[in-house]
Steps between C-alpha positions, in 0.01 A plus 500: 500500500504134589259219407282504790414890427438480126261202572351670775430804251391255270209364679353825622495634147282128395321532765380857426457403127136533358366383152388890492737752451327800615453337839861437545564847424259599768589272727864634435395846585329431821783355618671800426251716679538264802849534484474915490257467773170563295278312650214584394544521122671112523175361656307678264713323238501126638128538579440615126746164334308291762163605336651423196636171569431371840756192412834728519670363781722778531214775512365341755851472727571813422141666587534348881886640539313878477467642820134630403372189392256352752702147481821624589461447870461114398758512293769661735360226764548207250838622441610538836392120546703389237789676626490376847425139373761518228760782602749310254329623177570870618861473595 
């Protein structure tokens, strides 16, 4: 694994660090849910650390990357702006 990859990991797992354990470990299985294609049950879980903690960063990035969420439309959009103003952060 080279340098650029471990810091890469690195800074994802800060950034999805939260002073409260429990809400990393739900935050940690939403994304798993996502990533299993249970959609419904990761909203469910963002929407529930966001209640808890509407500072989380990370809830709330993750929340607007689920297809059900109401904000993923803008999200997608956003995205797609970024990418067509800035194609070299996705090469």
């Amino acid at each position: 694994m080279d340098d650029a990859t471990v810091l890469e990991d690195l800074l994802k797992e800060l950034w999805k660090e939260s002073p409260n354990n429990d809400l990393r470990g739900v935050l940690d299985s939403g994304i798993a849910d996502i990533l299993a294609g249970n959609h419904e049950s990761a909203l469910t879980k963002f929407n529930e650390i966001i209640a808890s903690d509407p500072r989380y960063g990370h809830a709330w990035n993750e929340k607007v990357s689920c297809p059900l969420d109401p904000l993923f439309s803008v999200g997608l959009y956003l995205s797609m702006i970024v990418v067509y103003r800035r194609p070299q952060y996705y090469i």
